[in-house]
Every structure is written in C-alpha cells, then in structure tokens.
PDB file of N, H, CA, C and O in Angstrom:
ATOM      1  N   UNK A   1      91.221  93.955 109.734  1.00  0.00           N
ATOM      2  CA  UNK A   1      92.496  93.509 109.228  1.00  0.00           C
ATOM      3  C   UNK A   1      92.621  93.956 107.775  1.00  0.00           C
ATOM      4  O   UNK A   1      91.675  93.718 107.025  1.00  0.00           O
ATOM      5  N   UNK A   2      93.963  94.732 107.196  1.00  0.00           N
ATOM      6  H   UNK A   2      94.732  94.925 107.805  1.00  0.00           H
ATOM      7  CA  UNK A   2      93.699  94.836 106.254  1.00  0.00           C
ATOM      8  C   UNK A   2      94.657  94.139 105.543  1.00  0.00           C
ATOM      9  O   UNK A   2      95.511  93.397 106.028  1.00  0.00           O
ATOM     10  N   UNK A   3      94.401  94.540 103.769  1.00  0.00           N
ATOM     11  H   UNK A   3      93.707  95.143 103.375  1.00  0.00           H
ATOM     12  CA  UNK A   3      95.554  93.687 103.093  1.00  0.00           C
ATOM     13  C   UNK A   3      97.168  93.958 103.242  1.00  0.00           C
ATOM     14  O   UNK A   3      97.371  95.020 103.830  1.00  0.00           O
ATOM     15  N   UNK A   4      98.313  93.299 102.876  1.00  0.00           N
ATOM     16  H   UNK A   4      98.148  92.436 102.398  1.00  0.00           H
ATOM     17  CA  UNK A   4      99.733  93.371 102.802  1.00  0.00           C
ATOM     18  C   UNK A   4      99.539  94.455 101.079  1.00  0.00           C
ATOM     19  O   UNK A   4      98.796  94.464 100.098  1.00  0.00           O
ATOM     20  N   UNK A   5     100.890  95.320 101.666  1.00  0.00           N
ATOM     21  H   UNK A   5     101.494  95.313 102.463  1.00  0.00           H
ATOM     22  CA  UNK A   5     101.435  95.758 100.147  1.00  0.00           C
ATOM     23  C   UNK A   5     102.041  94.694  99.522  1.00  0.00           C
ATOM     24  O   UNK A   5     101.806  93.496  99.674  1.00  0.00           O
ATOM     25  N   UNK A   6     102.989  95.330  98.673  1.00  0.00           N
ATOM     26  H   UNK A   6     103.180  96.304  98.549  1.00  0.00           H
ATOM     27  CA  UNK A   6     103.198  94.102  98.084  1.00  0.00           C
ATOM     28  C   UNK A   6     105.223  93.922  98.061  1.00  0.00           C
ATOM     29  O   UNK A   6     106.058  93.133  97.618  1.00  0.00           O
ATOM     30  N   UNK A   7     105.176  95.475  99.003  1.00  0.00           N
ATOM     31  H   UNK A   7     104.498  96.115  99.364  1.00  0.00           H
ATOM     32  CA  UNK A   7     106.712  95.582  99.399  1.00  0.00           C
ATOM     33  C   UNK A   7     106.292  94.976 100.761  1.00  0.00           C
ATOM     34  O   UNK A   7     107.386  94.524 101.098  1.00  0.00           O
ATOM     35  N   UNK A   8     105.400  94.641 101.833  1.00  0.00           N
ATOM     36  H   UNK A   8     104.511  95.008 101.560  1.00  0.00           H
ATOM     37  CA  UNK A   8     105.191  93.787 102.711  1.00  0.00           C
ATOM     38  C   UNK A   8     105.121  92.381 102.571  1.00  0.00           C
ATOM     39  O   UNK A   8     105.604  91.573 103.364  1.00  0.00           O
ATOM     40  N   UNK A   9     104.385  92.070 101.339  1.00  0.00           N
ATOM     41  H   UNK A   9     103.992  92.727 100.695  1.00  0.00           H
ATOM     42  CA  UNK A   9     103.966  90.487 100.951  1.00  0.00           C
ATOM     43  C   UNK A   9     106.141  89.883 100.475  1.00  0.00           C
ATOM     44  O   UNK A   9     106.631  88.797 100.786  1.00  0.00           O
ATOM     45  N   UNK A  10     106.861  91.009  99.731  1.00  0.00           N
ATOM     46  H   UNK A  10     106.463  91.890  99.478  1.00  0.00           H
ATOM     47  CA  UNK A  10     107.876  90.240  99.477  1.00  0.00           C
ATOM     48  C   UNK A  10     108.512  89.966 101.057  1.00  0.00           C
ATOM     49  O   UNK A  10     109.155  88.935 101.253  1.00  0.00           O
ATOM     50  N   UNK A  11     108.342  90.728 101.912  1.00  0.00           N
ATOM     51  H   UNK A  11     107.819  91.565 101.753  1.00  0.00           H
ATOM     52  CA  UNK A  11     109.001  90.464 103.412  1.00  0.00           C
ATOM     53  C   UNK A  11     108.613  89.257 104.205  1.00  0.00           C
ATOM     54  O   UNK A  11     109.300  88.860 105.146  1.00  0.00           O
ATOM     55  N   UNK A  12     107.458  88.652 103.803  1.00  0.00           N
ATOM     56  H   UNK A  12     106.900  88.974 103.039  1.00  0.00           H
ATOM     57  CA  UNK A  12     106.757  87.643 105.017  1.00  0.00           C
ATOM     58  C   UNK A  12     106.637  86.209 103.987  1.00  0.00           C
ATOM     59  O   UNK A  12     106.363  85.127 104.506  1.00  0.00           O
ATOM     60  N   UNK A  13     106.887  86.339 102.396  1.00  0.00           N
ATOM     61  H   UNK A  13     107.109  87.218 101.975  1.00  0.00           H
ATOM     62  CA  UNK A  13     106.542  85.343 101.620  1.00  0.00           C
ATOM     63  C   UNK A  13     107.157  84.015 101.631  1.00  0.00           C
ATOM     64  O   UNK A  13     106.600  82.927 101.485  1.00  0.00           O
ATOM     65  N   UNK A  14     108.875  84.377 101.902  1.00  0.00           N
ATOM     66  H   UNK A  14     109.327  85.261 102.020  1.00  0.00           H
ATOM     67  CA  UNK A  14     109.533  83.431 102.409  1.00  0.00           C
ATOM     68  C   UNK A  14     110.467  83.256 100.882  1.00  0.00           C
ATOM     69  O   UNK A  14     110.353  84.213 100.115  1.00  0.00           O
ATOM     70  N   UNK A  15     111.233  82.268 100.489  1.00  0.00           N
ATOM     71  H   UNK A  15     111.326  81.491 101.112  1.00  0.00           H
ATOM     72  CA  UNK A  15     112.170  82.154  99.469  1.00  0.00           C
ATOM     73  C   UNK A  15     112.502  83.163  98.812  1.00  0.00           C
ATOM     74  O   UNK A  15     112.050  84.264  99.125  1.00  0.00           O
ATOM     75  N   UNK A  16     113.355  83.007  97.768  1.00  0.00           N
ATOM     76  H   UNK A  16     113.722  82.112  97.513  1.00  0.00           H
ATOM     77  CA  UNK A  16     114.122  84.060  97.005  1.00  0.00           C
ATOM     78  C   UNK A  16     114.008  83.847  95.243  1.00  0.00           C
ATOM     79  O   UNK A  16     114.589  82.967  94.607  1.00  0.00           O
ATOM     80  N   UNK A  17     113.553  84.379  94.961  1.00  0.00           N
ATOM     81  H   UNK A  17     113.081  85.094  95.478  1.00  0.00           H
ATOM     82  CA  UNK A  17     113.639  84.309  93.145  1.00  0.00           C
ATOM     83  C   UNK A  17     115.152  82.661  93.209  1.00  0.00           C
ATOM     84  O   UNK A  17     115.188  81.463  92.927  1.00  0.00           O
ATOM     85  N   UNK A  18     115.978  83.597  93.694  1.00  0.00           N
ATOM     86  H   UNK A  18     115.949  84.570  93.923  1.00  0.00           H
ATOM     87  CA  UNK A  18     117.297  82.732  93.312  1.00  0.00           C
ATOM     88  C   UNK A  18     117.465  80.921  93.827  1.00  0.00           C
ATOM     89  O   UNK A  18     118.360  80.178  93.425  1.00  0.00           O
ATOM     90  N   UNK A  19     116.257  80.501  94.870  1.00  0.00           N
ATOM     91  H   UNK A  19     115.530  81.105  95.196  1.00  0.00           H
ATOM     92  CA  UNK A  19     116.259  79.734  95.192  1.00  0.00           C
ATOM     93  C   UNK A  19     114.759  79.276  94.466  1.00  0.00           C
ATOM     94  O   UNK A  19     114.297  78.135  94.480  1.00  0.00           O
ATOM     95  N   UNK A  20     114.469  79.838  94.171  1.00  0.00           N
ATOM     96  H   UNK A  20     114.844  80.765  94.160  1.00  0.00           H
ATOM     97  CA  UNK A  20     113.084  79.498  92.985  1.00  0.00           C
ATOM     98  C   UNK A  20     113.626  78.755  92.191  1.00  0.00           C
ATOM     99  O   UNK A  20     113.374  77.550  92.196  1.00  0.00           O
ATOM    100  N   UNK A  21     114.596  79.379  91.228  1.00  0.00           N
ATOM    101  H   UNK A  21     114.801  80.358  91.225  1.00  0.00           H
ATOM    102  CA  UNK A  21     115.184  79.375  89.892  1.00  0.00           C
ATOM    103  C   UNK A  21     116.229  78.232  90.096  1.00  0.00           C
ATOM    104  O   UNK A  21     116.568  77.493  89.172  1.00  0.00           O
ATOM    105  N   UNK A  22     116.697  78.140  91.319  1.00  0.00           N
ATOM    106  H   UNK A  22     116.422  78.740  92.069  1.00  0.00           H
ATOM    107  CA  UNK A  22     117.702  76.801  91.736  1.00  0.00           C
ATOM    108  C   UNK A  22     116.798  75.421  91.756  1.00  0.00           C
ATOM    109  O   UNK A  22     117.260  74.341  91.387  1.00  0.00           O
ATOM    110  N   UNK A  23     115.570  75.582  92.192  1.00  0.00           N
ATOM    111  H   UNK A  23     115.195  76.459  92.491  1.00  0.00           H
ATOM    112  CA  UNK A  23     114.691  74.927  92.834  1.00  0.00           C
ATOM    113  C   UNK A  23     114.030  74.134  90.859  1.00  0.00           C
ATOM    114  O   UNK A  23     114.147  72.931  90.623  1.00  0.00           O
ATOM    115  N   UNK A  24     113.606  74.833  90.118  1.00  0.00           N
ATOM    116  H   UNK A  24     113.511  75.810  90.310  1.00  0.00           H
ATOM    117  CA  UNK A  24     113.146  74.720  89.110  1.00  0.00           C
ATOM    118  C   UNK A  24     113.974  74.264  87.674  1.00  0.00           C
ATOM    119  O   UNK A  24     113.496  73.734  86.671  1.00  0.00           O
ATOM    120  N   UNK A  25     115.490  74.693  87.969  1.00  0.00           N
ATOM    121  H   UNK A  25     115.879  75.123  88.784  1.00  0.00           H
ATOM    122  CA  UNK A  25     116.526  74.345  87.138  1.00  0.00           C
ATOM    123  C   UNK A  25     116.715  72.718  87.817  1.00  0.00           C
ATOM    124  O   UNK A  25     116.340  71.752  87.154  1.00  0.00           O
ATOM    125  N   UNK A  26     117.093  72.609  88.660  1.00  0.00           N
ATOM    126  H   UNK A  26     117.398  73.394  89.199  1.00  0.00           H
ATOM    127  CA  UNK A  26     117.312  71.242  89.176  1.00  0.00           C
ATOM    128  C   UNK A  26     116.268  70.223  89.008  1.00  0.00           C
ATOM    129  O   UNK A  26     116.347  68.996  88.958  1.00  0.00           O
ATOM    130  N   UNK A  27     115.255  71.041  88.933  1.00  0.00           N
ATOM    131  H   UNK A  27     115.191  72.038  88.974  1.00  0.00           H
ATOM    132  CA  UNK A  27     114.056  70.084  88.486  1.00  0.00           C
ATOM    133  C   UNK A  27     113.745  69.788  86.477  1.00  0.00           C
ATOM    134  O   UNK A  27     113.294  68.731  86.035  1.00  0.00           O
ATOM    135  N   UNK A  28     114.056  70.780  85.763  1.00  0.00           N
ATOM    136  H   UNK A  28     114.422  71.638  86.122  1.00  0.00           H
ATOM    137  CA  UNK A  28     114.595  70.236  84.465  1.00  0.00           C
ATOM    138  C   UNK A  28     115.671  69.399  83.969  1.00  0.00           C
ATOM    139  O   UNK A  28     115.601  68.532  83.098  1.00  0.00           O
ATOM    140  N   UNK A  29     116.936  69.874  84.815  1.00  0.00           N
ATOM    141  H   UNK A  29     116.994  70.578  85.522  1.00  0.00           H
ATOM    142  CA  UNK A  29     118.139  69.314  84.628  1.00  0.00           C
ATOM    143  C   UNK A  29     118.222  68.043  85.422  1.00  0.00           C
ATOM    144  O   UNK A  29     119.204  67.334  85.205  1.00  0.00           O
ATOM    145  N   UNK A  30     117.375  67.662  86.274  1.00  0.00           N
ATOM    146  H   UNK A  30     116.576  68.238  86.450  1.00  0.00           H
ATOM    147  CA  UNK A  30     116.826  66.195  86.605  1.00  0.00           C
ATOM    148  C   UNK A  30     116.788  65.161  85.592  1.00  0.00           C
ATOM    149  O   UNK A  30     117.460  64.159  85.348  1.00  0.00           O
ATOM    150  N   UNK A  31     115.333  65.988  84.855  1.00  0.00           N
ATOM    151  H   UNK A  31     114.787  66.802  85.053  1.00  0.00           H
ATOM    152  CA  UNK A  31     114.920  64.709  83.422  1.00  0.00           C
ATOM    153  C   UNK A  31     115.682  65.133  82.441  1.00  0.00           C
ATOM    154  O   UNK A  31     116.027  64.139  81.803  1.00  0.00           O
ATOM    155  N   UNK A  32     116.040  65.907  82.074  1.00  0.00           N
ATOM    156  H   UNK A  32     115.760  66.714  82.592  1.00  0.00           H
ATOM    157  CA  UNK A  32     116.755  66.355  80.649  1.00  0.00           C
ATOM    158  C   UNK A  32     117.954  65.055  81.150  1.00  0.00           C
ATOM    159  O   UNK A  32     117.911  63.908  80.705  1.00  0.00           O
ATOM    160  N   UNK A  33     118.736  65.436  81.917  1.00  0.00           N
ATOM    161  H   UNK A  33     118.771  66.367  82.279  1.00  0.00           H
ATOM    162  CA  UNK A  33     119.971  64.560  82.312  1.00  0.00           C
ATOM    163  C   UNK A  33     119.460  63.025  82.254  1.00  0.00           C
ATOM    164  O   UNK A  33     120.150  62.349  81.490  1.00  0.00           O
ATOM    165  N   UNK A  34     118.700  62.515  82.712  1.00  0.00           N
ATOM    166  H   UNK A  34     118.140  63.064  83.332  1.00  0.00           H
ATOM    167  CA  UNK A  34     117.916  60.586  83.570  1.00  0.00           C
ATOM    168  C   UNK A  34     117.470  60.766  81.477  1.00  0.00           C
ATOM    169  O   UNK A  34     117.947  59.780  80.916  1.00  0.00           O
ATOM    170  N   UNK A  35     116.911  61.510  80.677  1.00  0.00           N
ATOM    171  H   UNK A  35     116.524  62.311  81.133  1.00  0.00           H
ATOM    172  CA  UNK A  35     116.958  61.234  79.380  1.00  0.00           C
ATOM    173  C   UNK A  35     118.171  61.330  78.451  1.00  0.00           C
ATOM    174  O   UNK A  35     118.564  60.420  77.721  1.00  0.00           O
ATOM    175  N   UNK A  36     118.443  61.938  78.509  1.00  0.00           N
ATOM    176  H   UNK A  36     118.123  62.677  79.102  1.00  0.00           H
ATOM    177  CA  UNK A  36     119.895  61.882  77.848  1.00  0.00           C
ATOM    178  C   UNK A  36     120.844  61.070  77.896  1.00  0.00           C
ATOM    179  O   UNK A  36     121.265  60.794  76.773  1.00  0.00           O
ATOM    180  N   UNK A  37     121.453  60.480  78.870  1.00  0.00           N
ATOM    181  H   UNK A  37     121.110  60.704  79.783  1.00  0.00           H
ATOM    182  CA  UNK A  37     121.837  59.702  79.647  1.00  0.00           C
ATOM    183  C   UNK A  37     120.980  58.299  80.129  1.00  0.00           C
ATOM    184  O   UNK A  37     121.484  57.273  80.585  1.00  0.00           O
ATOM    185  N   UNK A  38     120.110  58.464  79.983  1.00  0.00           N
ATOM    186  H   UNK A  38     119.701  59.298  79.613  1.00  0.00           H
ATOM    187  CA  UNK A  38     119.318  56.848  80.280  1.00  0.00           C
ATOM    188  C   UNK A  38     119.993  56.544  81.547  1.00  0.00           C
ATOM    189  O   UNK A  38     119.550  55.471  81.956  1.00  0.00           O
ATOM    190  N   UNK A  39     120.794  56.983  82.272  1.00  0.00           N
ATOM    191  H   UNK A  39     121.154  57.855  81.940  1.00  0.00           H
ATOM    192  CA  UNK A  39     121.143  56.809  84.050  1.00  0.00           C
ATOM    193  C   UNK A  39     120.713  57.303  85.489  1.00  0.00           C
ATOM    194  O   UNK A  39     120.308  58.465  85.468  1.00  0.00           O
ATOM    195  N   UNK A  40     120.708  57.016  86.084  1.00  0.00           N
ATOM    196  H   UNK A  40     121.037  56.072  86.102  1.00  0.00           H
ATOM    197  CA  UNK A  40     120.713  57.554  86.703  1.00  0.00           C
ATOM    198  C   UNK A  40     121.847  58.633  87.416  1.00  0.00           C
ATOM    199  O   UNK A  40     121.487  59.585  88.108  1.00  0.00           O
ATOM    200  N   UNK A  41     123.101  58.348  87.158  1.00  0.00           N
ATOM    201  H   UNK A  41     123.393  57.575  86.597  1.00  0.00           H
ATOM    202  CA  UNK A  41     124.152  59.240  87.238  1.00  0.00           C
ATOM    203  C   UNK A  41     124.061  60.124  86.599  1.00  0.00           C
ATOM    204  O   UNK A  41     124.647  61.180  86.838  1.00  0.00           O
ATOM    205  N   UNK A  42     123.036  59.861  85.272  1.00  0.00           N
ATOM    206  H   UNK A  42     122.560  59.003  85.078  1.00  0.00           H
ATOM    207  CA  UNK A  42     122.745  61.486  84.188  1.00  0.00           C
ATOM    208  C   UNK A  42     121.675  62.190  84.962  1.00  0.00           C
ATOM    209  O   UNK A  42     121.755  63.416  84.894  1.00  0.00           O
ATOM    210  N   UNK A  43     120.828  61.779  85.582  1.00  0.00           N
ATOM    211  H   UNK A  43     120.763  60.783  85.637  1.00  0.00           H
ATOM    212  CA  UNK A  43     119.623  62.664  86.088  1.00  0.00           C
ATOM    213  C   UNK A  43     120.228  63.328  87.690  1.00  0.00           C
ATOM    214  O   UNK A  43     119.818  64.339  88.259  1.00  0.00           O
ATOM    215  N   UNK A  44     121.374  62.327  88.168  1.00  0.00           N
ATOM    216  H   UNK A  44     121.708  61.505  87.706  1.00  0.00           H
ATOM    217  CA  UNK A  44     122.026  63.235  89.440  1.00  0.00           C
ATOM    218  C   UNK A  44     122.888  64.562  88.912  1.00  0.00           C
ATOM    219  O   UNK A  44     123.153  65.481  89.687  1.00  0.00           O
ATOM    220  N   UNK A  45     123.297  64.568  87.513  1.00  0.00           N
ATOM    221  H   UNK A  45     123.082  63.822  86.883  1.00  0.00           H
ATOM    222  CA  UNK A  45     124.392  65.476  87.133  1.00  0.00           C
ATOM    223  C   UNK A  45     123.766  66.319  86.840  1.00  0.00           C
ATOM    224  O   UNK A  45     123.950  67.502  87.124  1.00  0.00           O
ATOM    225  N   UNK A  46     122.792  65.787  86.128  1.00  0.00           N
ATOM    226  H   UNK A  46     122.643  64.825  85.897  1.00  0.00           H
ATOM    227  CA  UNK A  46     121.875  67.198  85.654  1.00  0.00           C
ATOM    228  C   UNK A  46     120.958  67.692  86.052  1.00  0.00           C
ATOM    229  O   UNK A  46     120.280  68.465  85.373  1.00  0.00           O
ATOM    230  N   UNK A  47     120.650  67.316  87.480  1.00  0.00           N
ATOM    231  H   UNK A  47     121.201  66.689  88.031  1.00  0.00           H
ATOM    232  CA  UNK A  47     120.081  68.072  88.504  1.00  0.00           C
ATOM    233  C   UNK A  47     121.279  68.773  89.274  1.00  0.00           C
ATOM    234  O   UNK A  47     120.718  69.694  89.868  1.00  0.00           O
ATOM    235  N   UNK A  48     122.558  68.825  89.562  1.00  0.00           N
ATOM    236  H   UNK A  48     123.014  68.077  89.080  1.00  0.00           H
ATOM    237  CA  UNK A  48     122.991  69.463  90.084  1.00  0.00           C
ATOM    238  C   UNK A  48     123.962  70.565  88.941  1.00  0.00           C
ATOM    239  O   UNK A  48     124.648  71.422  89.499  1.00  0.00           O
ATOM    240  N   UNK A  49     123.985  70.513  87.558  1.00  0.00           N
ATOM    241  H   UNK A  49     123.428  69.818  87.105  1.00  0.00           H
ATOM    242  CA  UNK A  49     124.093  71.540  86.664  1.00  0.00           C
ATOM    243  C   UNK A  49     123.118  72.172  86.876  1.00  0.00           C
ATOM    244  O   UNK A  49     123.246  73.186  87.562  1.00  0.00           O
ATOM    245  N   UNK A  50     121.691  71.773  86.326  1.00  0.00           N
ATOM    246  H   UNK A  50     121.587  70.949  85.769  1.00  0.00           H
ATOM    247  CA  UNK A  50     120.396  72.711  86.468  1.00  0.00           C
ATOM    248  C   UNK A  50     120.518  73.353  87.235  1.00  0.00           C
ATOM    249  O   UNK A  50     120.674  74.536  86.933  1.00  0.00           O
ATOM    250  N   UNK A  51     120.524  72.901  88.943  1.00  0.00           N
ATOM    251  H   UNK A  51     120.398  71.940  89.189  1.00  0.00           H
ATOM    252  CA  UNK A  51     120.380  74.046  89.797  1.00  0.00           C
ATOM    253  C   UNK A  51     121.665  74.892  90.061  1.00  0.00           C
ATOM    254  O   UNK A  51     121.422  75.919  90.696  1.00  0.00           O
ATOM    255  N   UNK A  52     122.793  74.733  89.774  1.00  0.00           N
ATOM    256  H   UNK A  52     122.990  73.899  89.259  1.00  0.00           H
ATOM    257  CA  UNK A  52     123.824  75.869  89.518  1.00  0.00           C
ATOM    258  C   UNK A  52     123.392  77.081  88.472  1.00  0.00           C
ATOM    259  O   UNK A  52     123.393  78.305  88.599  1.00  0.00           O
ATOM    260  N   UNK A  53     122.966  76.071  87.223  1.00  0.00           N
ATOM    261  H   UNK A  53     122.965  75.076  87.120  1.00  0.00           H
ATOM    262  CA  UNK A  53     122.635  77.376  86.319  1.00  0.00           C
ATOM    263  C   UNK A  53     121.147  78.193  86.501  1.00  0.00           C
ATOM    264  O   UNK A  53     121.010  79.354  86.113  1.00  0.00           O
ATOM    265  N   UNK A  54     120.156  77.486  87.089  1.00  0.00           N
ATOM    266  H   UNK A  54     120.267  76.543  87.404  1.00  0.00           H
ATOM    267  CA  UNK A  54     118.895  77.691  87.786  1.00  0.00           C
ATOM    268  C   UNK A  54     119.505  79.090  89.360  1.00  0.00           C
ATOM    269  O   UNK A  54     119.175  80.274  89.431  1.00  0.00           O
ATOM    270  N   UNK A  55     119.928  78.723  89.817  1.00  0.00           N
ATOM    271  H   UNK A  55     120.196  77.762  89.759  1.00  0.00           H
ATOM    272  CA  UNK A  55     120.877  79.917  90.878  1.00  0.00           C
ATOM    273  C   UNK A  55     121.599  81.133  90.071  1.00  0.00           C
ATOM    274  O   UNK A  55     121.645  82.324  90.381  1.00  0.00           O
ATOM    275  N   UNK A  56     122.017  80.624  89.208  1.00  0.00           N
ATOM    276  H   UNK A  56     121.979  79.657  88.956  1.00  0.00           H
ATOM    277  CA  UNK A  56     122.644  81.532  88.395  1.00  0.00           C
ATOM    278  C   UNK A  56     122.231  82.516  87.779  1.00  0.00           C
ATOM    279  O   UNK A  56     122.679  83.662  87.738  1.00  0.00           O
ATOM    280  N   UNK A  57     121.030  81.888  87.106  1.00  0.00           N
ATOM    281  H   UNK A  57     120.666  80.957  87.138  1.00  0.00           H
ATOM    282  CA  UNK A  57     119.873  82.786  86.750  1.00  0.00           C
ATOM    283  C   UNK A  57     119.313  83.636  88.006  1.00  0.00           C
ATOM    284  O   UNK A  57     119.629  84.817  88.149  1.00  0.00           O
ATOM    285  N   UNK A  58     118.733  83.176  88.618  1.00  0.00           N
ATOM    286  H   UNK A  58     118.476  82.216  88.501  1.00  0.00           H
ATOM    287  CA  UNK A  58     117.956  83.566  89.884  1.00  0.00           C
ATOM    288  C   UNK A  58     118.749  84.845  90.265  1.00  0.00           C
ATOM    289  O   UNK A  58     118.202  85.944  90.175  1.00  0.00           O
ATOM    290  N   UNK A  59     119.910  84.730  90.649  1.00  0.00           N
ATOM    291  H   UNK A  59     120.354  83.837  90.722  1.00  0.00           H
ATOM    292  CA  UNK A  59     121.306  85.388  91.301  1.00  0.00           C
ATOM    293  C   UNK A  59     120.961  86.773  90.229  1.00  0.00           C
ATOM    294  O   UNK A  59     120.362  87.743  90.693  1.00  0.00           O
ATOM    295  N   UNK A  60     121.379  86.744  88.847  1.00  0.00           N
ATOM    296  H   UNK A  60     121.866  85.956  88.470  1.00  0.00           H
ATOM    297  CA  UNK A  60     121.457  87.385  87.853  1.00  0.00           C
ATOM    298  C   UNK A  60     120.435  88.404  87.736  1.00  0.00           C
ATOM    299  O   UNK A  60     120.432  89.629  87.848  1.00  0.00           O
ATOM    300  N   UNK A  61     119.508  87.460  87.457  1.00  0.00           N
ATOM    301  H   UNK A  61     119.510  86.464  87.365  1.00  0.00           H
ATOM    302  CA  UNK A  61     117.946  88.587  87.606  1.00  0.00           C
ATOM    303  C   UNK A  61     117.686  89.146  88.457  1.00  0.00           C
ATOM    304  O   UNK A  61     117.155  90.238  88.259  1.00  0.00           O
ATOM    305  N   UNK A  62     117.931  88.674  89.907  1.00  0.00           N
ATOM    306  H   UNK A  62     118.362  87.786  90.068  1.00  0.00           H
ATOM    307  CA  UNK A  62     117.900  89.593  90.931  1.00  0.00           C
ATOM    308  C   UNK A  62     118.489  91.023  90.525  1.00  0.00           C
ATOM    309  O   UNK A  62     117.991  92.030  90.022  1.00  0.00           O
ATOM    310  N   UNK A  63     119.723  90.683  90.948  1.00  0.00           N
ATOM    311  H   UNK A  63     120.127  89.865  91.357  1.00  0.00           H
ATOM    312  CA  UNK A  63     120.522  91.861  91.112  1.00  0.00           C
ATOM    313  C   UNK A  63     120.446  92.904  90.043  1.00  0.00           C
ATOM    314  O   UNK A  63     120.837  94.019  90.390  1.00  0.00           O
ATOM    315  N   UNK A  64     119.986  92.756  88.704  1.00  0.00           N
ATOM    316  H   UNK A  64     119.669  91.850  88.422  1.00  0.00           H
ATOM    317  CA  UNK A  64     119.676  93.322  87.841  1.00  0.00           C
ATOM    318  C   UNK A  64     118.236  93.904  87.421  1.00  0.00           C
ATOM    319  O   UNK A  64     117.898  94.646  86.499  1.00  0.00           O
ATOM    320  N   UNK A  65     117.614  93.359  88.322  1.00  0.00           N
ATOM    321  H   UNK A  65     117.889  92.756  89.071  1.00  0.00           H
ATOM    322  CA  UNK A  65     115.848  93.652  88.470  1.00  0.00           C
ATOM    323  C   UNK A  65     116.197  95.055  89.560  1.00  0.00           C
ATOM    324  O   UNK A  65     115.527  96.087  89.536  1.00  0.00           O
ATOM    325  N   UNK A  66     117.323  94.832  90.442  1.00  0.00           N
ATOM    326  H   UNK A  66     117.867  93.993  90.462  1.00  0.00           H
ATOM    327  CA  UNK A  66     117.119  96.007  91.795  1.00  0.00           C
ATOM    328  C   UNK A  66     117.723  97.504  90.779  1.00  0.00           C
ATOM    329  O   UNK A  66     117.164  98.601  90.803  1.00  0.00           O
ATOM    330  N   UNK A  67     119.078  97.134  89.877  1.00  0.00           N
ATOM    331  H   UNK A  67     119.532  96.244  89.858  1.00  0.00           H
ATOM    332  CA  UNK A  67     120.125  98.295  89.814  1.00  0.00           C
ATOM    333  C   UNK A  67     118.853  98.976  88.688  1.00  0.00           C
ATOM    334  O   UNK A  67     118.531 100.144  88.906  1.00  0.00           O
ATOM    335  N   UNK A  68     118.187  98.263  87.559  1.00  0.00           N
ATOM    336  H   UNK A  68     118.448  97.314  87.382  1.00  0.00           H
ATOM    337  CA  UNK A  68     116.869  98.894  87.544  1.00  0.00           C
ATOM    338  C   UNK A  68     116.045  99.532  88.172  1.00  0.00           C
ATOM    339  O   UNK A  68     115.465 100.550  87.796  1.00  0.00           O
ATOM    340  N   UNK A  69     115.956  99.067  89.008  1.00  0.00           N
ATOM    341  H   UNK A  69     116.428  98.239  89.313  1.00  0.00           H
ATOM    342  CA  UNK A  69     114.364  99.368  90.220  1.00  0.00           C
ATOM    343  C   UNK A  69     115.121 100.799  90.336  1.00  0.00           C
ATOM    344  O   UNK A  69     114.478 101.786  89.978  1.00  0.00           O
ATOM    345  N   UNK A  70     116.275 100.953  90.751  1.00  0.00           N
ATOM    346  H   UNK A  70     116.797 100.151  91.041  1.00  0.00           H
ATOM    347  CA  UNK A  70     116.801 102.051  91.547  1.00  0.00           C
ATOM    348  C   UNK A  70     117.076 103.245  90.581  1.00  0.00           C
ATOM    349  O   UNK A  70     116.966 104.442  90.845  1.00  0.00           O
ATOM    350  N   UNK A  71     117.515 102.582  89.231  1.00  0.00           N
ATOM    351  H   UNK A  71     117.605 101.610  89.016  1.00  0.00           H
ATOM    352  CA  UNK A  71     117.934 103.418  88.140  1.00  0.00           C
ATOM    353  C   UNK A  71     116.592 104.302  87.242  1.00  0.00           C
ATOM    354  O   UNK A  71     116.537 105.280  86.497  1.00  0.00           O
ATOM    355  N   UNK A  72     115.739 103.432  87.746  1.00  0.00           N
ATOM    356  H   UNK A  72     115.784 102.637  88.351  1.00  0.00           H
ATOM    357  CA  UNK A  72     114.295 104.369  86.973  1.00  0.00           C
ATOM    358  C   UNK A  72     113.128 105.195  88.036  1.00  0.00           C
ATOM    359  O   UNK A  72     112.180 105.811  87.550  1.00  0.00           O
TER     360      UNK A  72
END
C-alpha cells in the first residue's frame, strides 16, 4: 500500500478551507460576542457574524489561492 499525494489527500480529506474558516470564525465570534455583551443573545450574534465573516474568508482565500495556483 502506498502513500496518498497530496492532490489525492485534498480529494478523500473531507471539508473545505471555507467551512474550516466558518467553523473557526463562529467559534471566536461565540466568546468575543457572550463577552462583550455579557448575554447570551451576544454570544448567539456573534457566532453567527463570525461564521459569515469566517465563510467569507474561507470563500475568499479559496478562490484566490486557485487564480494563483493557475497563474504561476
């Protein structure tokens, strides 16, 4: 058996940068928000800002990591 490349390992790994970055924004914008706010309505808001702008990012870098990839 041998090893995966690593254009194989991105095919079988499963998630997406963009759902990483959704995944990890929502998880800052959780506590930043539940602190700021001392609510809990602040830690629901700012988990669902985080992961918009966490996607956003994700989304961004993607598509700009490929028109690179292709451009060099």
């Amino acid at each position: 058996m041998r090893e995966l490349t690593l254009e194989e390992q991105d095919k079988v790994v499963g998630g997406s940068l963009m759902a990483d970055a959704a995944a990890e924004g929502a998880a800052v914008g959780t506590m930043v928000g539940a602190i700021a706010r001392n609510t809990v309505r602040g830690a629901v808001t700012g988990g669902a800002w985080g992961a918009v702008g966490g996607a956003a990012f994700g989304a961004v870098y993607s598509v700009s990591s490929y028109i690179y990839d292709r451009a060099s």
